[in-house]
C-alpha positions in Angstrom: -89.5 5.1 116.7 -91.7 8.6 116.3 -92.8 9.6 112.8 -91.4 13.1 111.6 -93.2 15.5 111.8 -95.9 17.3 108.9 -94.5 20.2 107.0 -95.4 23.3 108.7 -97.9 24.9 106.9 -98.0 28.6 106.0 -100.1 31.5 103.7 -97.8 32.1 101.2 -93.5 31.1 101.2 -91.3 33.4 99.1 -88.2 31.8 97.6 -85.8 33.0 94.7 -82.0 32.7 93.0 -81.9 28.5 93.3 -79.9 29.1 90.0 -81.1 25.2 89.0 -78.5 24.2 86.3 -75.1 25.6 87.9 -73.3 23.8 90.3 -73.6 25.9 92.9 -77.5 25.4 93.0 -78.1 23.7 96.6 -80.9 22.1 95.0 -81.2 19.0 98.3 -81.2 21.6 100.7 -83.8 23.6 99.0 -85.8 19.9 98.9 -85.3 19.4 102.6 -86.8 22.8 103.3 -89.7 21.9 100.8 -90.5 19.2 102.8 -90.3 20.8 105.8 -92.5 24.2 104.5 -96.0 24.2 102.6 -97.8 26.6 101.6 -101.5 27.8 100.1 -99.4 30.2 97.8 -95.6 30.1 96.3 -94.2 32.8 95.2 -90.8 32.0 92.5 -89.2 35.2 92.5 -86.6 34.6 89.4 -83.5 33.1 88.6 -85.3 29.8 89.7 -83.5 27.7 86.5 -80.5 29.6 85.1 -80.5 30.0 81.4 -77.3 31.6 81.3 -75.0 28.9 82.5 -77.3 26.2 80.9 -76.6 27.9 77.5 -72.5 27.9 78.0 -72.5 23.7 79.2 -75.7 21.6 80.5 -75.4 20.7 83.8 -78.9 19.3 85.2 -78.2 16.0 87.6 -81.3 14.2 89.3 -81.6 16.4 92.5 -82.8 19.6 89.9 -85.0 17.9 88.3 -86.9 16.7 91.5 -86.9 20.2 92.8 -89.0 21.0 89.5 -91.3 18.0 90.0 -91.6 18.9 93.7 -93.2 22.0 92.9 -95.4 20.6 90.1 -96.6 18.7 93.1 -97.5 20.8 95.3 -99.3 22.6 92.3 -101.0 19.2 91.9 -102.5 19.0 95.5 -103.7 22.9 95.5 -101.0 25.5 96.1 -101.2 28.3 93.5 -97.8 28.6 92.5 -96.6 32.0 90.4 -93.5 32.6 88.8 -91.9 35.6 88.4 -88.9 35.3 86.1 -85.7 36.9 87.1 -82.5 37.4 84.1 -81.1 34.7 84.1 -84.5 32.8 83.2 -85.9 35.7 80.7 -86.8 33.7 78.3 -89.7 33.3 80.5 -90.9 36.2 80.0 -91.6 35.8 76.5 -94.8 33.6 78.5 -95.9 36.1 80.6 -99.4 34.8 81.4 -99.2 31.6 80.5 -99.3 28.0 82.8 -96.6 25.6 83.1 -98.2 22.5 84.7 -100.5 25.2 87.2 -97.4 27.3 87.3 -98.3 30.7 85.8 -95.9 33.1 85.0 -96.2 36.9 85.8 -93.4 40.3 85.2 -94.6 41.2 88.5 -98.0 41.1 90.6 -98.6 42.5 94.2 -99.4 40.3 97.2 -101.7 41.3 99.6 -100.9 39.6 103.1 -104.1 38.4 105.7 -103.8 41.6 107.5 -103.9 43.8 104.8 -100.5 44.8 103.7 -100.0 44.9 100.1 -96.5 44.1 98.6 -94.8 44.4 95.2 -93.3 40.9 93.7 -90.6 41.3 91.4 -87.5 40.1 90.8 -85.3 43.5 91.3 -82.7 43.0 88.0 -84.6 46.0 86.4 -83.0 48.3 89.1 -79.7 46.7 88.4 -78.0 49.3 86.3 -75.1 46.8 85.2 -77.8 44.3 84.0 -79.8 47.2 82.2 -77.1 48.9 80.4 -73.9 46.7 80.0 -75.2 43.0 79.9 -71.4 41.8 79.2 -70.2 43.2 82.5 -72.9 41.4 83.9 -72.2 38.3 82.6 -68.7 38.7 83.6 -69.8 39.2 86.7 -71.8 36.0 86.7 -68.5 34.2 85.7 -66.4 35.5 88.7 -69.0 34.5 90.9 -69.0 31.4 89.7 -65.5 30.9 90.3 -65.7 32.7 93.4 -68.3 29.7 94.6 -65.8 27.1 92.8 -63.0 28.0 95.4 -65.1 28.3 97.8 -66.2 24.8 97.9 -62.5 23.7 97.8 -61.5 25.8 100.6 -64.5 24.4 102.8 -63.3 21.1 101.5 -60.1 21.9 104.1 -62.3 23.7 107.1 -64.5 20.7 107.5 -61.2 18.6 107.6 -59.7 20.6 110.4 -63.1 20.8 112.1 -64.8 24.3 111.2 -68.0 24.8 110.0 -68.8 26.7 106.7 -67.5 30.3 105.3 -68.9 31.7 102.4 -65.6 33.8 100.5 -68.1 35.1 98.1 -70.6 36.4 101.0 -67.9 37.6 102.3 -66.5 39.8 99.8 -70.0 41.3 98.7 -70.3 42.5 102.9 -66.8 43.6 102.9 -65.8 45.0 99.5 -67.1 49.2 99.4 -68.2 49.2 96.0 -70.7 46.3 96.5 -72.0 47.3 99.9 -72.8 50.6 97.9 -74.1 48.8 95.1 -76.8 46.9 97.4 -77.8 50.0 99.0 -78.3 51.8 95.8 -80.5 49.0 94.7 -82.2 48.8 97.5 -83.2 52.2 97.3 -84.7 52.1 93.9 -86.4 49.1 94.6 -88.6 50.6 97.7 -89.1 53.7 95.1 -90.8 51.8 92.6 -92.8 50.0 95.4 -93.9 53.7 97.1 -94.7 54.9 93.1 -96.9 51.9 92.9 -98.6 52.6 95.9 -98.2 49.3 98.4 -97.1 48.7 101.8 -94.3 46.7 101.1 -92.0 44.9 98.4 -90.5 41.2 97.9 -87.6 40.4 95.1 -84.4 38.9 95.0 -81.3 38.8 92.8 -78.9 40.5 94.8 -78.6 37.1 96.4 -78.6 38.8 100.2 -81.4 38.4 102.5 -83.1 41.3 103.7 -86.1 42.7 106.0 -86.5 46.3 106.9 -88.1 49.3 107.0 -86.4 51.8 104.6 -88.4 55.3 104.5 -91.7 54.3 105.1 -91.6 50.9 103.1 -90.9 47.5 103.9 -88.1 46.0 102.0 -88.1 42.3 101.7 -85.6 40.1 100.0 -85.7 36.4 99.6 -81.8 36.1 99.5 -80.9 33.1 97.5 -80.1 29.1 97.5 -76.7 29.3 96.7 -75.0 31.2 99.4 -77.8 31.9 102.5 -80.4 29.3 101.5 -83.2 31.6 103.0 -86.5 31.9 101.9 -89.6 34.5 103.2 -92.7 33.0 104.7 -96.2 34.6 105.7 -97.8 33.4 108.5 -102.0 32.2 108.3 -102.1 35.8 110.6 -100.0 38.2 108.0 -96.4 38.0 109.6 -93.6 37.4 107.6 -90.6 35.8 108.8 -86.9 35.1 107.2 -86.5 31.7 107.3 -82.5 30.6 107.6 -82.7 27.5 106.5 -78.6 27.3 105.4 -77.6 28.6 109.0 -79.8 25.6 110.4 -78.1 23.4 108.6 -74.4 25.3 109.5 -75.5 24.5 113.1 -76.9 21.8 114.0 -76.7 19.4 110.9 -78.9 17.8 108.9 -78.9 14.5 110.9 -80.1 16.7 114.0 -82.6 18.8 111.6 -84.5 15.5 111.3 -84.1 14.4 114.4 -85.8 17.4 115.9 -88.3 17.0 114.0 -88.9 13.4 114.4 -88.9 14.5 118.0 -91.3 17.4 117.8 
């Protein structure tokens, strides 16, 4: 029988939004991908544990908390790991340059990639009017997500029963309804501003929970997208290319049975 594979190993992986402490969080996927991905540097770009749904009702089963020792493993063995706390894990920032077990926690830092490029980190929730200037619509929002997710799981329940694959309603909805394609563009926008007024190539964040890379007036706009919906995470090559990595779509297509078997294959 052939051995899997090693994790590929890269400069510097991207990830953000695993919401850990909802039930939504894919939290094994996000461990299969870690232990098919490695890197020298990790980047947590917020909403990695989610505060606000922890506060209403703890929900923390056994396949969280190994994502958490996970990464205080691979800090262990070397990787520099930096954590830039998104708003639904704020209280973080109360420890804005401080370590948690090699972890150290930043508002925002820029990248510079092995060809040069530099790129902003942040999280993106500061460009978020809703979440700047009416928290309680935000959390409303948060709790019509959630249920948006809840129903989704039901309904894919069914599909998988009469043999289709996976639909995201809440995906859906954010591509299809106006005001929250216009939304995402908006915030879009004002994040490549604040990455041209600080003067990089590029920026990385997250929160909108939709994957992203482009080229939007000059700048390079990447987003991490999320492991709730997309499970996608950002990944920079030892020569400076950074790729979206899909790892939900993988799994949509071909399984996770076949996942491992291509790589005990490879």
């Amino acid at each position: 029988m052939s051995a899997a594979r090693p994790a590929r190993k890269y400069r510097t992986l991207f990830v953000s939004d695993l919401h850990l402490g909802t039930r939504g969080a894919q939290a094994q996927m996000f461990l299969d991908f870690l232990r098919d991905h490695e890197a020298d540097t990790i980047y947590l770009v917020g909403d990695i544990v989610d505060c606000w749904r922890l506060k209403r009702g703890w929900y923390w089963p056994q396949a969280h908390n190994d994502v958490v020792q996970k990464l205080l493993r691979q800090s262990r063995k070397g990787a520099r790991i930096f954590y830039i706390p998104g708003n639904h894990d704020e209280v973080l920032r109360d420890y804005v340059g401080t370590h948690f077990g090699g972890i150290e926690v930043l508002r925002r830092t820029v990248h510079e990639t092995a060809d040069g490029k530099r790129l902003l980190i942040l999280h993106g929730d500061e460009f978020d009017v809703v979440v700047r200037y009416a928290k309680w619509l935000a959390l409303l929002g948060d709790w019509a997500y959630v249920v948006a997710l809840g129903i989704n799981t039901y309904f894919n329940v069914a599909r998988r029963k009469l043999g289709f694959g996976y639909w995201s309603l809440s995906a859906w909805l954010k591509l299809k309804v106006k005001s929250a394609v216009n939304a995402i563009g908006e915030f879009e926008n004002a994040v490549v501003e604040a990455a041209r007024e600080a003067d990089v190539d590029g920026v990385v964040c997250g929160h909108i929970h939709h994957p992203a890379d482009r080229e939007i007036d000059g700048v390079r706009y990447l987003n991490c997208g999320d492991w709730v919906e997309s499970c996608t995470a950002l990944v920079e090559h030892q020569d400076g290319h950074i790729e979206t990595i899909d790892w939900g779509a993988r799994v949509r297509t071909h399984g996770v049975v076949a996942l491992e078997r291509e790589k005990a294959a490879a």
